[in-house]
KEKE-3310 file (N, C-alpha, C; in steps of 0.2 Angstrom, whole numbers, plus 5000, padded with zeros to 4 digits):
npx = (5539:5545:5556:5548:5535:5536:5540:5532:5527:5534:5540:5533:5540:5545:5537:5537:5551:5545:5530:5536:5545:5533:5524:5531:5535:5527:5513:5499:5488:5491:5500:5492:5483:5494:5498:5486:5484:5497:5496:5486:5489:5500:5494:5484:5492:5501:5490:5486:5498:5499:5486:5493:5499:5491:5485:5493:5498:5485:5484:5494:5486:5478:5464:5458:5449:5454:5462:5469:5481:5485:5494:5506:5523:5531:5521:5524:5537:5537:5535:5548:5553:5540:5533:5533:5527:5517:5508:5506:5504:5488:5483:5488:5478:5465:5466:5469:5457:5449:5453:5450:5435:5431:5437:5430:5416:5415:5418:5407:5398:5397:5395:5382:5376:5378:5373:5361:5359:5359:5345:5335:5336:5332:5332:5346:5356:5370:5377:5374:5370:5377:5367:5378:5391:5403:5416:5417:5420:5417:5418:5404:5405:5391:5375:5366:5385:5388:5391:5397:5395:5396:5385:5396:5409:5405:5402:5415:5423:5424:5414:5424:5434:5423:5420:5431:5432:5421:5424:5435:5432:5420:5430:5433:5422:5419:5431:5429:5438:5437:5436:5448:5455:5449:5452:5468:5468:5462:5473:5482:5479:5480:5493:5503:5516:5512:5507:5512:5508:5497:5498:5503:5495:5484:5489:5491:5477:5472:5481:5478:5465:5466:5472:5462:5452:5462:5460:5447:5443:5454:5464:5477:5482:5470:5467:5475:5475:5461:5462:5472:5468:5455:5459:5465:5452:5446:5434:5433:5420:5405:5404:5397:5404:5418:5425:5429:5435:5450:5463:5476:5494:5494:5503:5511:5503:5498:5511:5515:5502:5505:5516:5524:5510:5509:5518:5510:5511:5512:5524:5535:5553:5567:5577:5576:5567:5554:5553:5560:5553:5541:5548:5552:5540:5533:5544:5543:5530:5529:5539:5531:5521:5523:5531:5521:5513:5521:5521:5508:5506:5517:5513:5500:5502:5510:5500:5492:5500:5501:5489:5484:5483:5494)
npy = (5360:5363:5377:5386:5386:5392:5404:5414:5414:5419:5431:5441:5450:5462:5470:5479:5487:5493:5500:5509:5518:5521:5526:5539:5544:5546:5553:5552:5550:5540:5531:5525:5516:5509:5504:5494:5488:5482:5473:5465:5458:5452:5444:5435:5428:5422:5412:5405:5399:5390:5383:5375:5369:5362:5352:5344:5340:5335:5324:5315:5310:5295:5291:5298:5310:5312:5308:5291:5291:5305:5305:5298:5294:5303:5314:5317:5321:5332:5345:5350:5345:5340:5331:5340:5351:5350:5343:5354:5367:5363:5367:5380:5385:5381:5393:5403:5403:5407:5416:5428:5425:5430:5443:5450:5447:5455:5467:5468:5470:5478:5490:5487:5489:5500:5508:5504:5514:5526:5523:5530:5543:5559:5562:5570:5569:5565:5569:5564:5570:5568:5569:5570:5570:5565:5571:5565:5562:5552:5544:5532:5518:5513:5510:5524:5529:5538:5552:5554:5562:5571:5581:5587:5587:5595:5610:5611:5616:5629:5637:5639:5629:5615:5616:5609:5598:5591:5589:5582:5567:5568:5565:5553:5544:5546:5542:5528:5521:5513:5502:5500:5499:5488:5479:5476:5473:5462:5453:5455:5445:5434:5432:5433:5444:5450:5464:5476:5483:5488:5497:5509:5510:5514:5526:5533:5534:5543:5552:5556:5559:5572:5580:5581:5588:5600:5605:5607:5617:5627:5629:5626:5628:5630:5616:5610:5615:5611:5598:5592:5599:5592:5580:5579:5583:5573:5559:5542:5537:5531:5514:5508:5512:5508:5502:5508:5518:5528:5537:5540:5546:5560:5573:5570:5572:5584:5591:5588:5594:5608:5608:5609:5607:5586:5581:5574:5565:5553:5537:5538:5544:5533:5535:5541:5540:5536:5533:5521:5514:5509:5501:5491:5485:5483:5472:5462:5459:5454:5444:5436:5433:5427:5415:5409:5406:5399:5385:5382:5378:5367:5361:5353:5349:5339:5332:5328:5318:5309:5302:5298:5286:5270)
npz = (5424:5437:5444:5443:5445:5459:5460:5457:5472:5477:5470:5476:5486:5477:5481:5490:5487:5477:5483:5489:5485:5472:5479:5483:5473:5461:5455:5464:5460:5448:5456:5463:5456:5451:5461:5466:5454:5452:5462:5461:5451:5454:5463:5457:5450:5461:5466:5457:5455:5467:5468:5457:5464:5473:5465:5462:5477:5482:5474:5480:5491:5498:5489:5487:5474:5462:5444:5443:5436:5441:5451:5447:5446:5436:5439:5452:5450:5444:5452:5462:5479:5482:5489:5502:5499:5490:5499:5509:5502:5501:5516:5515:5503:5511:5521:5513:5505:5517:5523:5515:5512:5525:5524:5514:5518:5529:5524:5517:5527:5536:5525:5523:5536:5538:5528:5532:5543:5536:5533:5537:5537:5528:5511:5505:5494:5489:5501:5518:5532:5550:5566:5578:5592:5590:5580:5564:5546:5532:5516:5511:5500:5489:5478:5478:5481:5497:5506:5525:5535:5552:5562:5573:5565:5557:5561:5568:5558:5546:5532:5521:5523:5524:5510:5507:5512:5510:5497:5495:5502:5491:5479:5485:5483:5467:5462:5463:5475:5484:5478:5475:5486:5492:5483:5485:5499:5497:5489:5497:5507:5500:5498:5509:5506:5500:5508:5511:5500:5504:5514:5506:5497:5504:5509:5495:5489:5499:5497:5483:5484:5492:5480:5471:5480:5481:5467:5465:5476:5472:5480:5489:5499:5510:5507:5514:5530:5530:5529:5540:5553:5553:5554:5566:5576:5573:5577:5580:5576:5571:5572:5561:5550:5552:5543:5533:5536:5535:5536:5532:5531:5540:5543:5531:5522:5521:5521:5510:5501:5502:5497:5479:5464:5460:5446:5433:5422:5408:5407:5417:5416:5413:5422:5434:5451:5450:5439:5440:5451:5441:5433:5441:5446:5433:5427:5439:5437:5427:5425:5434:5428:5418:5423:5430:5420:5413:5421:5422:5410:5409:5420:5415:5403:5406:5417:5406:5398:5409:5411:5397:5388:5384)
capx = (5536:5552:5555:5543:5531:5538:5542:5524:5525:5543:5540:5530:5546:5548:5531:5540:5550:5538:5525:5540:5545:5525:5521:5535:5536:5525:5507:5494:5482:5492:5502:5487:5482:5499:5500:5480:5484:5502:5492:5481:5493:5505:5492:5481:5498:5503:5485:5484:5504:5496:5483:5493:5502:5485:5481:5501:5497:5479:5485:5495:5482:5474:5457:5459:5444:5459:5461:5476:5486:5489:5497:5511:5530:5530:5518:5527:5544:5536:5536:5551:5548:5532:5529:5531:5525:5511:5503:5508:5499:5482:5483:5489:5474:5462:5469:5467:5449:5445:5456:5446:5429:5431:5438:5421:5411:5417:5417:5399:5393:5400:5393:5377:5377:5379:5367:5353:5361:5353:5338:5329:5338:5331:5337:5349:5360:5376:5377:5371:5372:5371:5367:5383:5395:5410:5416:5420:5418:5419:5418:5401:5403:5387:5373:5372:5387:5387:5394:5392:5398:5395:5386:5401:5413:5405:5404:5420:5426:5422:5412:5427:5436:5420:5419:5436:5433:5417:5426:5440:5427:5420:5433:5435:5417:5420:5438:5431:5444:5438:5437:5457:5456:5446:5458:5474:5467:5462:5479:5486:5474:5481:5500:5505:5521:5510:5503:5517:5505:5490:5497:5505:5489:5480:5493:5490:5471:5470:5485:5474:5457:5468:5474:5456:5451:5465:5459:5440:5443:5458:5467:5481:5485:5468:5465:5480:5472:5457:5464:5474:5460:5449:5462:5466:5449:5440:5434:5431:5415:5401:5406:5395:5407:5425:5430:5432:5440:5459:5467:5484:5499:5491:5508:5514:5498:5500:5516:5514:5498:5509:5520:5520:5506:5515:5518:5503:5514:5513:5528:5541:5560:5569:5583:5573:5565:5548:5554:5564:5548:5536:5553:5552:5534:5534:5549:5539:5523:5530:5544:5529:5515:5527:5531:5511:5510:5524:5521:5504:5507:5519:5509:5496:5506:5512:5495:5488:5503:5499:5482:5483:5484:5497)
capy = (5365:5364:5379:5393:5386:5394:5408:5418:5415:5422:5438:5450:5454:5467:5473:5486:5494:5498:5504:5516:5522:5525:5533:5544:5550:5545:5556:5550:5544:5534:5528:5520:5510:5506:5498:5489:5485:5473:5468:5461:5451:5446:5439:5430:5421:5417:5408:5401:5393:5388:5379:5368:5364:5357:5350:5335:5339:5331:5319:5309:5308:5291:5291:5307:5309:5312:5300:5288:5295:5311:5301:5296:5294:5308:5321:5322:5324:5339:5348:5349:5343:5339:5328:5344:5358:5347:5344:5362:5370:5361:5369:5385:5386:5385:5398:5409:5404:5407:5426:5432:5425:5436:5449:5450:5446:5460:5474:5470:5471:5485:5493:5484:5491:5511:5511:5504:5518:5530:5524:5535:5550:5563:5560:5573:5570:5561:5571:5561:5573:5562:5572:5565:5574:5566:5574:5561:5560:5547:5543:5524:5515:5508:5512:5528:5533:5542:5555:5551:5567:5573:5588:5589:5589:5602:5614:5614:5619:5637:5635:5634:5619:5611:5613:5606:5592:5587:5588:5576:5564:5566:5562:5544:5539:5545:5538:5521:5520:5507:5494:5497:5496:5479:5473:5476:5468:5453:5452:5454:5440:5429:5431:5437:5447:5460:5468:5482:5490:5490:5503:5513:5512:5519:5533:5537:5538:5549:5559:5556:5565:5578:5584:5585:5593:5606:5609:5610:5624:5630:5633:5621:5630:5630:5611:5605:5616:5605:5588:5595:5602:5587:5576:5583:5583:5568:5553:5535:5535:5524:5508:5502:5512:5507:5497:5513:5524:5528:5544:5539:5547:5565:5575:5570:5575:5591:5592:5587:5599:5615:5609:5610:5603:5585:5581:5570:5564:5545:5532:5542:5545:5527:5535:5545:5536:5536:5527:5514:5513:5509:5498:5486:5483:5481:5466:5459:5458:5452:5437:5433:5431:5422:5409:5406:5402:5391:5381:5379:5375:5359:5354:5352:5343:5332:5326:5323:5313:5305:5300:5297:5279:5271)
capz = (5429:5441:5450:5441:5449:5467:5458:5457:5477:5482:5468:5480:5488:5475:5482:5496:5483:5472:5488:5492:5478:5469:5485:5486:5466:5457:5456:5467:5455:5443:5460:5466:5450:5449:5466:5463:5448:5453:5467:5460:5445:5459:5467:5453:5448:5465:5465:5450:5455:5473:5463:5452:5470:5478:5461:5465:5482:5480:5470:5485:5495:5496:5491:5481:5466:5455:5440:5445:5433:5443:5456:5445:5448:5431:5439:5455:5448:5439:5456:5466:5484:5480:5495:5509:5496:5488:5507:5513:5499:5502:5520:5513:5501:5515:5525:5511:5505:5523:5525:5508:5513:5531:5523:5510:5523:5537:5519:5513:5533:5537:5520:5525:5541:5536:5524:5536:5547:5533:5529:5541:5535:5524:5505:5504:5487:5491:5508:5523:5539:5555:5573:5582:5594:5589:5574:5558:5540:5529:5510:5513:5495:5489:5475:5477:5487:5503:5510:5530:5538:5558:5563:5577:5561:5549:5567:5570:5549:5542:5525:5516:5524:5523:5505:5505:5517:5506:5488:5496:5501:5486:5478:5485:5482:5461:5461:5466:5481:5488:5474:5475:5492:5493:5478:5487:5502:5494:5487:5503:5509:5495:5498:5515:5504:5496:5511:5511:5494:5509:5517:5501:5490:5509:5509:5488:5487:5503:5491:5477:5487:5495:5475:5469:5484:5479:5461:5466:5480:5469:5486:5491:5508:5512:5509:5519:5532:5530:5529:5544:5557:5551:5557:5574:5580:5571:5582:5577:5572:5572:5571:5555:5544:5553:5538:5527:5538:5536:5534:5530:5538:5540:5541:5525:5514:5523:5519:5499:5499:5504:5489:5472:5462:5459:5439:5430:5416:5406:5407:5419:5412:5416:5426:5440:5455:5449:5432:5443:5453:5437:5430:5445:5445:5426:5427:5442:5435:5419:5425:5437:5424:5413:5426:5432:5412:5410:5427:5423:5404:5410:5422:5410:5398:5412:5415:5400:5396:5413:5407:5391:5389:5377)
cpx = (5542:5550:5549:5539:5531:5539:5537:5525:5531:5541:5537:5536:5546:5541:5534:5544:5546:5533:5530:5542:5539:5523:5523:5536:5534:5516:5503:5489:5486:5499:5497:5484:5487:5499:5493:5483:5491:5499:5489:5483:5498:5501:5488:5487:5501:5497:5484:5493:5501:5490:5485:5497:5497:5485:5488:5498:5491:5482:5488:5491:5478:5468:5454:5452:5449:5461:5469:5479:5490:5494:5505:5517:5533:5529:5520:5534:5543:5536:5541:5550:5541:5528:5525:5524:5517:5504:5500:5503:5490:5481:5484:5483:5467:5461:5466:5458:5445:5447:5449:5441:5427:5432:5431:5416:5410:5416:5413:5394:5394:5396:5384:5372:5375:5374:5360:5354:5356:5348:5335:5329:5334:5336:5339:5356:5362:5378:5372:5376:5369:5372:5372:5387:5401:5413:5420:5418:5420:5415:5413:5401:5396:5384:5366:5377:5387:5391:5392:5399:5395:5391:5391:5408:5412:5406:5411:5426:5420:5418:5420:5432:5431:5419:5426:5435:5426:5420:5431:5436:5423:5422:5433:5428:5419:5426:5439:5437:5443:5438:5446:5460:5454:5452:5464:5474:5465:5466:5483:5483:5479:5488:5501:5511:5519:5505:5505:5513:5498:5493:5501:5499:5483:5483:5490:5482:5470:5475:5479:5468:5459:5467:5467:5453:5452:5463:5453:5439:5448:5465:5473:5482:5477:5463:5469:5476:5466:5458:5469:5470:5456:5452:5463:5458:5445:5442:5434:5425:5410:5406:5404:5399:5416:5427:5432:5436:5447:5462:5473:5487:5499:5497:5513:5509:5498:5506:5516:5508:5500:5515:5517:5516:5511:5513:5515:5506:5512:5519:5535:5549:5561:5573:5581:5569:5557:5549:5557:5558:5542:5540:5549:5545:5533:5537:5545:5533:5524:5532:5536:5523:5517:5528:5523:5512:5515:5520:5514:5501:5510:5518:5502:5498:5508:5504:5491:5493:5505:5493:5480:5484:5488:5496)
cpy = (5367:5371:5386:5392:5389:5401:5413:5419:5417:5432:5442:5452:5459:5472:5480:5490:5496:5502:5511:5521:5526:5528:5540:5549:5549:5551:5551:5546:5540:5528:5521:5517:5507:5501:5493:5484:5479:5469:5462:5453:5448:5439:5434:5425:5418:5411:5404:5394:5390:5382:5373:5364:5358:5353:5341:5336:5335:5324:5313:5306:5301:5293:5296:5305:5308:5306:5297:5290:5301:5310:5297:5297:5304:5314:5323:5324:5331:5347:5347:5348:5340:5333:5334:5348:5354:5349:5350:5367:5369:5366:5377:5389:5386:5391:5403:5413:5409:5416:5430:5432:5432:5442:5453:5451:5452:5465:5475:5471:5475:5492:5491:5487:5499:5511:5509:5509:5525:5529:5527:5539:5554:5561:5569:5573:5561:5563:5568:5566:5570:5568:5567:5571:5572:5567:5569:5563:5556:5547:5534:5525:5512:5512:5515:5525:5537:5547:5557:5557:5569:5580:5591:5592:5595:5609:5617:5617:5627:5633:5634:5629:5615:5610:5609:5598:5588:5585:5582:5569:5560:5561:5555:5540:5540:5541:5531:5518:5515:5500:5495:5494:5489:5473:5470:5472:5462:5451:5450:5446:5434:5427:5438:5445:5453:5464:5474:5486:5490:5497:5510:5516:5515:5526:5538:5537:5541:5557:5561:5561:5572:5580:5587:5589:5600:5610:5610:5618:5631:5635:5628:5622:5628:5622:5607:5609:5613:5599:5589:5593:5595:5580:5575:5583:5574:5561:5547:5534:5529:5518:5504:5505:5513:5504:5503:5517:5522:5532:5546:5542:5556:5569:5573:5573:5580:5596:5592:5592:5606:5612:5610:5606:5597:5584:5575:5569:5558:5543:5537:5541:5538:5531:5541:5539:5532:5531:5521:5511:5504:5502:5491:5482:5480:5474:5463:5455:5453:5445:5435:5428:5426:5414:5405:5405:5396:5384:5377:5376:5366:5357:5351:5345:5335:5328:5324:5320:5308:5301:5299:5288:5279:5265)
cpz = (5433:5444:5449:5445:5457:5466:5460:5465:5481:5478:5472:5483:5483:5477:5487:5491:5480:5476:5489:5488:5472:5475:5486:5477:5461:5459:5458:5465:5452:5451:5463:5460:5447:5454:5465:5458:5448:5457:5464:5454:5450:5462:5464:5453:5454:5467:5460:5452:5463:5471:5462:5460:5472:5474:5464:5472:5484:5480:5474:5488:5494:5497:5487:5475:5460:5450:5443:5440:5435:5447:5454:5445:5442:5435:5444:5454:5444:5444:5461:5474:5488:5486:5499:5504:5492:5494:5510:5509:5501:5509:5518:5506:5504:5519:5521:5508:5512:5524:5518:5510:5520:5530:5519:5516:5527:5530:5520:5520:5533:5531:5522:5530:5543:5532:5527:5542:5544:5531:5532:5539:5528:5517:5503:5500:5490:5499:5512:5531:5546:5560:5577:5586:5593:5580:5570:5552:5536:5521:5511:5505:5495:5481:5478:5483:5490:5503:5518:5534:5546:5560:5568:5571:5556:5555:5567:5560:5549:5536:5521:5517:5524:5518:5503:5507:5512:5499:5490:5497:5495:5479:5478:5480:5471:5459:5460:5471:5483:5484:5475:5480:5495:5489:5480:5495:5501:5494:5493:5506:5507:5495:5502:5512:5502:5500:5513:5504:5499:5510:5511:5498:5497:5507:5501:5486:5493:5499:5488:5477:5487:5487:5471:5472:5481:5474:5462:5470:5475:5474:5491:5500:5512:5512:5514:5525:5535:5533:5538:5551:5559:5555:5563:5577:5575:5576:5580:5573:5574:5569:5562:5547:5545:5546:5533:5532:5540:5532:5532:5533:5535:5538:5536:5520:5517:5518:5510:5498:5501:5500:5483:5469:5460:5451:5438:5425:5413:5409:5411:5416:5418:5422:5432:5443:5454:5444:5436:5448:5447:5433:5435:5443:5438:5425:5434:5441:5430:5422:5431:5434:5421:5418:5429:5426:5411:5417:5424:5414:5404:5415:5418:5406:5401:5415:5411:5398:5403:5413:5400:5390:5381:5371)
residu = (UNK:UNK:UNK:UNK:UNK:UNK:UNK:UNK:UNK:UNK:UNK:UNK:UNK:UNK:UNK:UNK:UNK:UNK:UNK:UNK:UNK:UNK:UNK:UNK:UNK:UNK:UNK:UNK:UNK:UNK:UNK:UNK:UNK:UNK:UNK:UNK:UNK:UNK:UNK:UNK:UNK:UNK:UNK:UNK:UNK:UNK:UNK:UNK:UNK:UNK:UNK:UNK:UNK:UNK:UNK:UNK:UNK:UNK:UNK:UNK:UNK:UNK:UNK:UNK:UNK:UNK:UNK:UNK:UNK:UNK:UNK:UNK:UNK:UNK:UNK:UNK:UNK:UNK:UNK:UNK:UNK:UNK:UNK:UNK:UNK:UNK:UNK:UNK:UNK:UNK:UNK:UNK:UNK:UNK:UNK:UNK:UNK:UNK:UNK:UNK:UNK:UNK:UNK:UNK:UNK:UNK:UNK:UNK:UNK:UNK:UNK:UNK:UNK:UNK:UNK:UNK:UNK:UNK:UNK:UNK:UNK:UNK:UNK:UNK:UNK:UNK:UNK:UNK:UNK:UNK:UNK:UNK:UNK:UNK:UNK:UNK:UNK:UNK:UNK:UNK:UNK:UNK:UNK:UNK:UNK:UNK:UNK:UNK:UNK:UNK:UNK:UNK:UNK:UNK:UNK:UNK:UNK:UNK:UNK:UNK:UNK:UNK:UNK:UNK:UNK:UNK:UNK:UNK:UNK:UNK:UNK:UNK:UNK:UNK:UNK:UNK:UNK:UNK:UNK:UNK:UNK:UNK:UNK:UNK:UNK:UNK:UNK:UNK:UNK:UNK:UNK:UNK:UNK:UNK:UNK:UNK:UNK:UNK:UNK:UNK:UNK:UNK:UNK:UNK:UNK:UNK:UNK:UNK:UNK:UNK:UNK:UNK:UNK:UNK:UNK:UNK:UNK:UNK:UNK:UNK:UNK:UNK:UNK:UNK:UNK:UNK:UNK:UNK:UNK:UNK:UNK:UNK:UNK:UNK:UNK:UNK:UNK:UNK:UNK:UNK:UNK:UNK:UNK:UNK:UNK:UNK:UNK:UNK:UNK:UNK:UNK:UNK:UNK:UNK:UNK:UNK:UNK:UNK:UNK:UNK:UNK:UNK:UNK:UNK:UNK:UNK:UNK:UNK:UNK:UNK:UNK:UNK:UNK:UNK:UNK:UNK:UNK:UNK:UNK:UNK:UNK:UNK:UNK:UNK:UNK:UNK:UNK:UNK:UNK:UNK:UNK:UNK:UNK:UNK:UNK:UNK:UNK:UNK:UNK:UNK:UNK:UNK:UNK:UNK:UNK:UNK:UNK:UNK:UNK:UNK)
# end
C-alpha cells in the first residue's frame, strides 16, 4: 500500500486550478458538472484511503473488535507511519462524519422550513409570491420545486426583468443545482482541499441560470440588466431559505451576459485553457482513483494474508 494510500488525500491540490480555469473558460453547464463531478471522485477516494487508515489505526488499539491478525508486525508495515497516521485518521474520520451529518441536517431544515412557509400559500404552479417588503428571490428545491419570489421584488422589475428574473430561477430548480451544490459541499466536508470548487461551482450554476435566462427572453442585455437590478436591491430573506441563497460574484455575470454567447462544445482543444482545465481534472481524478484502488487492493491482500492461518 505504501504511499498511495496518502495520495487520494494530498490530490485536491489540483482542485484550485481546475476551479479557475472551468470558471473562466469553460461554458457554464459543463463547468459545473465538471467541478461536481471531481468533487465528488476526489473526495469518495480520499474516504475510501481514510478508511483503510482507521481500519491499521484501529487495529493498534487494545481491545479493538478487530481479528488479532490485523494488529500484526505485516499490516502496519503496510502503512508508512502508521503509528501517528493510524491514530490521526480515526479522529479525522469523526470530524468528517460529524461536518456531513450538520451539513445534511442544516440543508434538509432549511428545506423543511420553506416549504412549511408555503403551505398556507395559494397553489400557484411553481411560482410561490410571498407579501414581504424586502425584495428576494430564490430557486427552494423540494417535490415540486418552488419558486419563492417577494412581492417587494417583482415591484421593483418591469414585466420583462421579471420574466427574466423567473426563467433564471427557473433554471436552477430544472438544472438540479443544488444536488451539485450539496455534492461539492459534501466533498468539501470530506477533505478540507476541495473547498476552492464551492465557490467556482457557486459562480458556474448562477452563470449557468444567467445563459438560459438569456436564451428564454432572447435578450442578453436585458438579462444582465436583471441579474444586475435584482442584485442591487435584494435583501436576505427569510431565514428558512438562507441555505439556498447565493448570487455569486454579480459583476462578472454581468460582465459575461454583455458578452458573446460562450461556446457549448465537447472535449476542448488540448492546448487552450479550458482543455488544460479539463486535462488537469482528468489526470487528478484518474492518478487519484488508481491510487484509492491500489491502496485498498494491498491492504486487502495484507490482511487476508494476516489471517489466514498457516
Amino acid at each position: 500500500m505504501g504511499v498511495f494510500v496518502y495520495l487520494p488525500l494530498v490530490l485536491p491540490l489540483t482542485a484550485l486550478p481546475i476551479a479557475r480555469l472551468a470558471e473562466q473558460h469553460l461554458h457554464p453547464r459543463r463547468a459545473a458538472r465538471l467541478l461536481a463531478t471531481v468533487a465528488v471522485i476526489l473526495a469518495s477516494c480520499s474516504l475510501v484511503c481514510l478508511g483503510l487508515l482507521v481500519v491499521v489505526g484501529t487495529a493498534q488499539l487494545p481491545g479493538n473488535p478487530l481479528p488479532d491478525g490485523w494488529s500484526d508486525d505485516e499490516v502496519r508495515e503496510a502503512v508508512p507511519h502508521d503509528a501517528f497516521a493510524g491514530k490521526a485518521s480515526i479522529l479525522a474520520l469523526v470530524a468528517v462524519t460529524m461536518a456531513c451529518g450538520f451539513t445534511l441536517h442544516r440543508h434538509y431544515r432549511f428545506r423543511a422550513r420553506a416549504h412549511r412557509t408555503l403551505a398556507g400559500l395559494p397553489d400557484g404552479g411553481d411560482l410561490a409570491v410571498l407579501p414581504d417588503d424586502v425584495p428576494y428571490a430564490y430557486a427552494l428545491p423540494g417535490s415540486p420545486g418552488r419558486i419563492m419570489v417577494s412581492t417587494a421584488m417583482l415591484a421593483a422589475l418591469d414585466p420583462a426583468e421579471r420574466r427574466a428574473l423567473l426563467a433564471h430561477e427557473r433554471a436552477h430548480l430544472e438544472g438540479r443545482h443544488h444536488r451539485l451544490l450539496l455534492a461539492t459541499r459534501l466533498a468539501g466536508c470530506v477533505n478540507p482541499l476541495l473547498r476552492p470548487l464551492q465557490a467556482a461551482l457557486v459562480y458556474s450554476t448562477e452563470r449557468w441560470a444567467d445563459e438560459e435566462a438569456a436564451r428564454v427572453t432572447g435578450d442578453r442585455r436585458l438579462t444582465a440588466r436583471a441579474v444586475g437590478k435584482a442584485a442591487l436591491i435584494s435583501g436576505p430573506g427569510p431565514a428558512a431559505v438562507a441555505g439556498f441563497a447565493a448570487a455569486g460574484p454579480v459583476p462578472r455575470r454581468v460582465a459575461a451576459l454583455l458578452g458573446p454567447v460562450p461556446p457549448d462544445r465537447g472535449w476542448p482543444p488540448a492546448l487552450t485553457p479550458a482543455g488544460a482545465a479539463a486535462f488537469v481534472a482528468a489526470a487528478g481524478t484518474t492518478v487519484s482513483a488508481l491510487s484509492a484502488l491500489n491502496a485498498a487492493v494491498a491492504l486487502f491482500l495484507v490482511l487476508e494474508a494476516a489471517t489466514t492461518p498457516l
